[in-house]
Backbone as CSV, one residue per row, in Angstrom:
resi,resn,N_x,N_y,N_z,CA_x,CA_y,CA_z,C_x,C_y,C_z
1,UNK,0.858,-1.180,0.000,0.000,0.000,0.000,0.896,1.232,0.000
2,UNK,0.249,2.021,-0.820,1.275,3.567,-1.171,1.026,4.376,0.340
3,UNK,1.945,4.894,0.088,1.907,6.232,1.018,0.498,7.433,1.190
4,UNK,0.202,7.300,-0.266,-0.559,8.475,-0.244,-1.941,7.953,-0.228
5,UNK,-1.846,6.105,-0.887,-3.004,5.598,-0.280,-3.647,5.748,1.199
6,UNK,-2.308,5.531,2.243,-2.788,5.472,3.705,-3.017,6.710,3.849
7,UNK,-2.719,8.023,3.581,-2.972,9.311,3.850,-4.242,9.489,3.015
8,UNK,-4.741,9.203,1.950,-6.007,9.324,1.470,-7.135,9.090,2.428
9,UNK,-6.870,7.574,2.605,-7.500,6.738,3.506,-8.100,7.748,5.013
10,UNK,-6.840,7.806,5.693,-6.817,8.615,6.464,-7.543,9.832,6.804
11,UNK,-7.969,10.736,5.536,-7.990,11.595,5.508,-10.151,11.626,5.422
12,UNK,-9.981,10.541,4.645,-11.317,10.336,4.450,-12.370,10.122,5.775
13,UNK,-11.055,9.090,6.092,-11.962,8.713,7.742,-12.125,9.656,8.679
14,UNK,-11.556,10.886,8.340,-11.839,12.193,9.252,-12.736,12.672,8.612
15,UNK,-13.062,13.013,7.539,-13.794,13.543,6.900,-15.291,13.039,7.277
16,UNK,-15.255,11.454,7.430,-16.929,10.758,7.568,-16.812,11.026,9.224
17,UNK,-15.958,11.009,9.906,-16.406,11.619,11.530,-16.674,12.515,11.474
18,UNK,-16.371,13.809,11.015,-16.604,15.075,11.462,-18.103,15.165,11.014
19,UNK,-18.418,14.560,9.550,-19.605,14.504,8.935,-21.027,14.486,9.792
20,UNK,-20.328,12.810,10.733,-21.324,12.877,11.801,-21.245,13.221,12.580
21,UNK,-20.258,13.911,13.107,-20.681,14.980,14.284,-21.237,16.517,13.775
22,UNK,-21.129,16.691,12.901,-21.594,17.470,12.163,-23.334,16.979,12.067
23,UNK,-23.441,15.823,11.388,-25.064,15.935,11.822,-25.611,15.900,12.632
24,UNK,-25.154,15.375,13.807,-25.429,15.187,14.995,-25.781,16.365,15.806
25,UNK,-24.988,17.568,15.644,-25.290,18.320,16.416,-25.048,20.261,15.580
26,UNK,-25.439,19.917,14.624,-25.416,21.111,13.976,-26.947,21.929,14.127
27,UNK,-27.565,20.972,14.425,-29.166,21.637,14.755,-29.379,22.093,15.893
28,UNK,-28.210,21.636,17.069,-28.726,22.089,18.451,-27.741,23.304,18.564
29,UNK,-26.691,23.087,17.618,-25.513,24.182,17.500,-26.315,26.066,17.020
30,UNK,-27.175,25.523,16.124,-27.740,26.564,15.319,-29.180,27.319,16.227
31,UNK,-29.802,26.259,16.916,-30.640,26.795,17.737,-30.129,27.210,19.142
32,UNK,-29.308,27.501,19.478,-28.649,28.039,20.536,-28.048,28.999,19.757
33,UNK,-27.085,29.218,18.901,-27.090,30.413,18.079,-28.755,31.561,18.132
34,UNK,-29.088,30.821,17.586,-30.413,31.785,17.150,-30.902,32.132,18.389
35,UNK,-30.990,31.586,19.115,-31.752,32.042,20.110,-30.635,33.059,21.115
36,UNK,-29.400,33.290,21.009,-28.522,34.404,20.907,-28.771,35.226,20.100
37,UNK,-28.931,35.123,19.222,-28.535,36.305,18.082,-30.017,37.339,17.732
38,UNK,-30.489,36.030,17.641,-32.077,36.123,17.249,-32.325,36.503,15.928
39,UNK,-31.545,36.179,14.746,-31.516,35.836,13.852,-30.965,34.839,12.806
40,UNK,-32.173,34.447,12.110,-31.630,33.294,11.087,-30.474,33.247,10.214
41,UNK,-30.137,33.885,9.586,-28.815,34.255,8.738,-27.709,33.924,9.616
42,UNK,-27.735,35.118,10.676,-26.210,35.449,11.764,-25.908,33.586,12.579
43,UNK,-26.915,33.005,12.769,-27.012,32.081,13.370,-26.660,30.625,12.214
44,UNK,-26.749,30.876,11.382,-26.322,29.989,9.843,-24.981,30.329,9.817
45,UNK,-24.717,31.339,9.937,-23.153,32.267,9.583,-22.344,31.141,11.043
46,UNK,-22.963,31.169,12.175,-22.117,30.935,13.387,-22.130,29.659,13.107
47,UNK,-23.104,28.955,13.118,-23.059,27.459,12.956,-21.952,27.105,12.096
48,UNK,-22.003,27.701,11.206,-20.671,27.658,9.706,-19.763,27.742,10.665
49,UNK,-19.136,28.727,10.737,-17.930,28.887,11.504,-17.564,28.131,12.560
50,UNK,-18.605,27.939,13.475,-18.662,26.917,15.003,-17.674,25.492,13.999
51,UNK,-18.109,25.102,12.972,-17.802,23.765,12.613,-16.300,23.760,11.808
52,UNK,-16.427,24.874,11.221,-15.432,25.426,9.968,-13.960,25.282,11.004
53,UNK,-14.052,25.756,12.293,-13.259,26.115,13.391,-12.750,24.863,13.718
54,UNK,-13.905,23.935,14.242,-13.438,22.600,14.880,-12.816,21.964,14.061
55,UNK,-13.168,22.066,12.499,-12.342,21.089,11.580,-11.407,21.544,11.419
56,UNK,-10.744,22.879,11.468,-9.624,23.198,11.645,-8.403,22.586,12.666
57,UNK,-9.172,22.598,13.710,-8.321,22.316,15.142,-8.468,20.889,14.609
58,UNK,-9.358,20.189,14.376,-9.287,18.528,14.667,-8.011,18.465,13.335
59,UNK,-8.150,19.324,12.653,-7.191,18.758,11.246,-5.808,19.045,11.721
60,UNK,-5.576,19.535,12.825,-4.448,19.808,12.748,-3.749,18.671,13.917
61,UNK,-4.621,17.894,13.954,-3.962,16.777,15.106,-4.268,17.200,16.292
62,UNK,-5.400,18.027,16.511,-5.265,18.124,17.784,-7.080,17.029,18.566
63,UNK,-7.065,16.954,19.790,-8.300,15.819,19.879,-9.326,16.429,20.765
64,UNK,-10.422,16.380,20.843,-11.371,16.949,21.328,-11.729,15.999,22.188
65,UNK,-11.695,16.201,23.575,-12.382,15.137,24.687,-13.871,15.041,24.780
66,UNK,-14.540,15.926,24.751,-16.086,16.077,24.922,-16.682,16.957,23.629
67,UNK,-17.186,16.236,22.463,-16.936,17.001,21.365,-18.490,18.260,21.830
68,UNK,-19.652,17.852,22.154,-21.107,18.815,22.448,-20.339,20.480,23.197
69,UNK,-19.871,20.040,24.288,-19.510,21.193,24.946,-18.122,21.999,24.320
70,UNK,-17.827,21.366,23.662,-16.300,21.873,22.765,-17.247,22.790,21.587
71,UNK,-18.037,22.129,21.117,-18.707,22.858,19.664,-19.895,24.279,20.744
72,UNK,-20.066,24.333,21.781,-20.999,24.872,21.898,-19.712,26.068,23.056
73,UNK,-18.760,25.946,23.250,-17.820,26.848,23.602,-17.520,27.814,22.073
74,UNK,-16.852,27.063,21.134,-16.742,27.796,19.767,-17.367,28.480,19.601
75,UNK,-18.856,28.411,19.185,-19.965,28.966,19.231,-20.398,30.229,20.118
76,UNK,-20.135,29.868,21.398,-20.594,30.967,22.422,-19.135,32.265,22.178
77,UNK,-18.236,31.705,21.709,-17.005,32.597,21.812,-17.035,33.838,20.248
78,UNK,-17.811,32.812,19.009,-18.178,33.720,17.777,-19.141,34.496,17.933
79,UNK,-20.143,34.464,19.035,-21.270,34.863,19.409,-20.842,36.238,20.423
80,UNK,-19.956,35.716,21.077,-19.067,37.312,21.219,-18.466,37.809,20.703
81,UNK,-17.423,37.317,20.475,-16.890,38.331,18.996,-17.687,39.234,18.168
82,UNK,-18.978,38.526,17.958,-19.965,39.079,17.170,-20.411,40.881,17.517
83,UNK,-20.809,40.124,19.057,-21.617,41.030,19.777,-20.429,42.821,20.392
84,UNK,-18.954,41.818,20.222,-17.872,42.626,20.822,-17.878,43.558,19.361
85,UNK,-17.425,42.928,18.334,-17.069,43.781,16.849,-17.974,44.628,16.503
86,UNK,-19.114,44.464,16.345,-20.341,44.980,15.516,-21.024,45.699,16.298
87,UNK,-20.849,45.670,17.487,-22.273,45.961,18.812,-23.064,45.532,18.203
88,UNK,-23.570,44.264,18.268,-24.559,43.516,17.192,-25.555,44.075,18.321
89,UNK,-27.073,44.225,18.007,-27.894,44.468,19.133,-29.302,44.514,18.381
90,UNK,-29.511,43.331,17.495,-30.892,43.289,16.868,-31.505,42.384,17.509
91,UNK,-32.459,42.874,18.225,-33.654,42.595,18.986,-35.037,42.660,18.304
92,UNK,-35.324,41.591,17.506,-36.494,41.411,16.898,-37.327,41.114,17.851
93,UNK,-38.844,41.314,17.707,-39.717,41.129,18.591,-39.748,39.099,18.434
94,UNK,-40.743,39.035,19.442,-41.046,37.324,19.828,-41.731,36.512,18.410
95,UNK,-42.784,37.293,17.623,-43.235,36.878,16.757,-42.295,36.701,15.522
96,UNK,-41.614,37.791,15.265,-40.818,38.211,14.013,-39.385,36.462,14.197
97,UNK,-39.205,36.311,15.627,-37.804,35.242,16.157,-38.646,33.567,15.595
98,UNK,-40.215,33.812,16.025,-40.862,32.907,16.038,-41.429,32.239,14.482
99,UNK,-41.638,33.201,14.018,-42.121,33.116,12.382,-41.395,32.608,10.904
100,UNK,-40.050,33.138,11.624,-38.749,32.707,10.903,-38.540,31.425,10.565
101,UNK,-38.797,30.810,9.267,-38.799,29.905,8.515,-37.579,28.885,9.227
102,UNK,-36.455,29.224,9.274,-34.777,29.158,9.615,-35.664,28.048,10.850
103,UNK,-35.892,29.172,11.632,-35.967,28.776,13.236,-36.807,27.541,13.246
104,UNK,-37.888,27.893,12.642,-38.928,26.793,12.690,-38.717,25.451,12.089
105,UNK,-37.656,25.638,11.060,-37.021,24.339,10.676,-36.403,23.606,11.595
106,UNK,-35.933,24.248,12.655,-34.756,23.947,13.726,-35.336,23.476,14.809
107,UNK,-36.777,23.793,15.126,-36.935,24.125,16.566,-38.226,23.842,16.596
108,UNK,-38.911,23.075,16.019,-40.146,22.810,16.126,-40.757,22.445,17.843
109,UNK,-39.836,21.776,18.460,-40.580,21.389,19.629,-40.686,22.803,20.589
110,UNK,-39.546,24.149,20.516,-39.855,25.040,20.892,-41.357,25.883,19.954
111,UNK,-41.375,26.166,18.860,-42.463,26.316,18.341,-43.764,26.172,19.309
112,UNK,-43.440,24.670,19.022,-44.890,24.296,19.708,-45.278,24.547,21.388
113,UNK,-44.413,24.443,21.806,-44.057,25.083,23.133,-45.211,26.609,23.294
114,UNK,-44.070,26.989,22.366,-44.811,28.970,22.716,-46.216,28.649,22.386
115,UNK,-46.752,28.387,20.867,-47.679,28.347,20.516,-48.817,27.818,21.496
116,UNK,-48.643,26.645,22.093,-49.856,26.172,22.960,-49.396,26.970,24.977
117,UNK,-48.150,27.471,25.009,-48.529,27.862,26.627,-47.921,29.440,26.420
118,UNK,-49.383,29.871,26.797,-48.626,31.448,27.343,-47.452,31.850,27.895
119,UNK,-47.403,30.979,29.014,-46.723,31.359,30.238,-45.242,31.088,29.646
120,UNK,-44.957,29.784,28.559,-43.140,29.670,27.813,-43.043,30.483,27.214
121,UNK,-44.193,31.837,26.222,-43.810,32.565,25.595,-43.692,34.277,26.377
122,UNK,-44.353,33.674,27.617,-43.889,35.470,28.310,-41.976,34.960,29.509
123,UNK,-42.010,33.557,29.818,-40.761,33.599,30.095,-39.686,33.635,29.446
124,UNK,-39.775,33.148,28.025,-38.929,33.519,26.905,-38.429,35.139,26.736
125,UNK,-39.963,35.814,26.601,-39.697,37.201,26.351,-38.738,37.986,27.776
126,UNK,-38.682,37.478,29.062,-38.308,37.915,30.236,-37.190,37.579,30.324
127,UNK,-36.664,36.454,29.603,-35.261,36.053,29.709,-34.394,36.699,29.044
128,UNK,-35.527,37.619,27.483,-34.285,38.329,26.893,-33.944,39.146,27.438
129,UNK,-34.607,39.563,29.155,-34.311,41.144,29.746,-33.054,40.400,30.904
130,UNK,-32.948,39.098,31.266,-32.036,38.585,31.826,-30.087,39.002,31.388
131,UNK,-28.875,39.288,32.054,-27.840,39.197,31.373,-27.536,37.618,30.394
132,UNK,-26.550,37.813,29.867,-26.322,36.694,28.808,-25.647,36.001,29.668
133,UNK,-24.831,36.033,30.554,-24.475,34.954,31.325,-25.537,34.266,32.057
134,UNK,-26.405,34.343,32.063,-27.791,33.827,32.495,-28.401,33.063,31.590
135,UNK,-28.300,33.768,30.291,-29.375,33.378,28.982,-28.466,32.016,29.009
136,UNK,-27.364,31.991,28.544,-26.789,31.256,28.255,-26.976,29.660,28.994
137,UNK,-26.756,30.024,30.299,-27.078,28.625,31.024,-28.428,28.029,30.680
138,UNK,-29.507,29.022,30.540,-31.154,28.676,31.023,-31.244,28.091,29.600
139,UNK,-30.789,28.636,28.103,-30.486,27.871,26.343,-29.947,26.610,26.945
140,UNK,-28.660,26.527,27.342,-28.180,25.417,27.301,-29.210,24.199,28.014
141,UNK,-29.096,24.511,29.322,-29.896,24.069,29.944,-31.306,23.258,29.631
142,UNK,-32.029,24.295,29.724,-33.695,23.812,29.342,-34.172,24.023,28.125
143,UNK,-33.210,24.499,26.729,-33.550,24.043,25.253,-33.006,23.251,24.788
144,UNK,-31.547,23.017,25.046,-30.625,22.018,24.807,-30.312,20.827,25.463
145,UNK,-30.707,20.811,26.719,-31.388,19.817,27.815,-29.381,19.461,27.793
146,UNK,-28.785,20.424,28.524,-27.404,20.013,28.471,-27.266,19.743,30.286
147,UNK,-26.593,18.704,30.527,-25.854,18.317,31.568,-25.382,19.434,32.187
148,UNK,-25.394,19.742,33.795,-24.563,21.072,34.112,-22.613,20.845,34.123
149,UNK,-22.564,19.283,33.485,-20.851,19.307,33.665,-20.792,19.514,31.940
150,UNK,-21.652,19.696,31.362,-21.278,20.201,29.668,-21.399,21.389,29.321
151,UNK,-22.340,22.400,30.368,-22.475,23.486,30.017,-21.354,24.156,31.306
152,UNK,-20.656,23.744,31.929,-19.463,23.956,32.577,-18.329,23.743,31.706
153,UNK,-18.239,22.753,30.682,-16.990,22.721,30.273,-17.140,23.666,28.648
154,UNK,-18.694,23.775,28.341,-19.014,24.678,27.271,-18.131,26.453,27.873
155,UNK,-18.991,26.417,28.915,-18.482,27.780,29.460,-16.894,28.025,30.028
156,UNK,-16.023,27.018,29.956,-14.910,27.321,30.744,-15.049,27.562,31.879
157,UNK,-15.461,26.793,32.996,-16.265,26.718,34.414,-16.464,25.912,35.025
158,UNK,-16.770,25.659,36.699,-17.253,24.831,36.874,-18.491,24.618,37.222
159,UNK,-18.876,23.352,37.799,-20.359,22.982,37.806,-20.797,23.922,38.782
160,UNK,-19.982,23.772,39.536,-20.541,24.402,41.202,-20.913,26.171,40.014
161,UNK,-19.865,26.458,39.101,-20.891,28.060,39.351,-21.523,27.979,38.040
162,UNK,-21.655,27.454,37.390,-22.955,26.985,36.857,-24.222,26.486,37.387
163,UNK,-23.960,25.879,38.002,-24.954,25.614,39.353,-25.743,26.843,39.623
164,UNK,-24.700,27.524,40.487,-24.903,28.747,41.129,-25.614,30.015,39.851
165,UNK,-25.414,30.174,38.825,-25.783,30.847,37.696,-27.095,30.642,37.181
166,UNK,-27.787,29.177,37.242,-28.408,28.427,36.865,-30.252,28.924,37.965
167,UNK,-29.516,28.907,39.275,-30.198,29.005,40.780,-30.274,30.589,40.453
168,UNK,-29.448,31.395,39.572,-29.650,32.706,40.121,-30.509,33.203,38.469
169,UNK,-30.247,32.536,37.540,-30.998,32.951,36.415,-32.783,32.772,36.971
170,UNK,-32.703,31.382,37.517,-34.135,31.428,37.819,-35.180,32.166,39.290
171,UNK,-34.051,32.227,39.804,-34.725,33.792,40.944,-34.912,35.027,40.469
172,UNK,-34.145,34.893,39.579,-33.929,36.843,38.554,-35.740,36.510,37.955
173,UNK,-35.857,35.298,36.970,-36.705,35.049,36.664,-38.259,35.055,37.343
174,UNK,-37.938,34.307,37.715,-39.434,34.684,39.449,-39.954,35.816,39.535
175,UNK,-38.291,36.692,40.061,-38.942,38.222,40.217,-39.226,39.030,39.364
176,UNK,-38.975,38.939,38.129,-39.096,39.715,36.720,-40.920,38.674,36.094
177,UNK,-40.971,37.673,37.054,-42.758,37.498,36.258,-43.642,37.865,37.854
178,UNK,-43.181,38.266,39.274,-44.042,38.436,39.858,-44.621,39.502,39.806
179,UNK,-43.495,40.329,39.225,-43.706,42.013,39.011,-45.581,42.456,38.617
């Protein structure tokens, strides 16, 4: 066997992993985007990049221990950049986030969510008045249904203050619907 056979070879078999981690989690990648950004495009753009990034690093020999919380760190880090470069700050209303073809492809079980209970679509709207270190846990968390040791190693953190972030997003919450 040639040389460039085993490096072909090689090269391929990275190619069909990344593929499926790529399908695997490019939909939960993109709806945690969006629901940052709060738009369809910017959130297509991040997902791109979130992956564009990892295949970079994985191509270069390097190995990813926990690939969910590795792709959803990338992500949260373009999502600042974003917000740092641009002062990105488009705040579409709930309907305009909700209506969006993009989203609804992505996110049907949230869809249906808002659509049948009031009460997920006025805590949604209350969370966007929450800081993003908040948003972030309560997405990961209860849309992405992430482990608090994945959205600790997503965030560069540990559990304990994720924990603690988690306990304080939802008291902020309480008091922003008893009002």
């Amino acid at each position: 066997m040639s040389r460039s056979y085993g490096k072909d070879k090689e090269i391929y078999e990275k190619k069909k992993e990344f593929s499926e981690i790529y399908d695997r989690y490019a939909d939960s990648i993109y709806r945690y985007s969006f629901y940052r950004v709060y738009s369809a495009d910017i959130a297509e753009d991040i997902t791109q990049e979130t992956f564009t990034k990892t295949w970079k690093y994985m191509k270069q020999g390097r190995t990813v221990r926990e690939m969910r919380p590795f792709l959803y760190r990338v992500a949260k880090n373009l999502i600042i950049d974003l917000y740092r470069k641009k002062k990105f700050t488009d705040r579409r209303s709930l309907e305009e986030i909700l209506s969006s073809k993009k989203a609804a492809k992505l996110s049907y079980r949230q869809e249906e969510l808002f659509e049948n209970n009031d009460l997920a679509r006025r805590v949604f709207e209350i969370m966007q008045k929450l800081p993003r270190i908040y948003q972030d846990v309560l997405v990961m968390r209860y849309v992405e249904n992430m482990k608090l040791k994945e959205i600790a190693e997503a965030c560069n953190t540990t559990v304990k203050n994720i924990s603690a972030r988690n306990r304080r997003a939802i008291q902020k919450l309480e008091v922003i619907i008893r009002r």
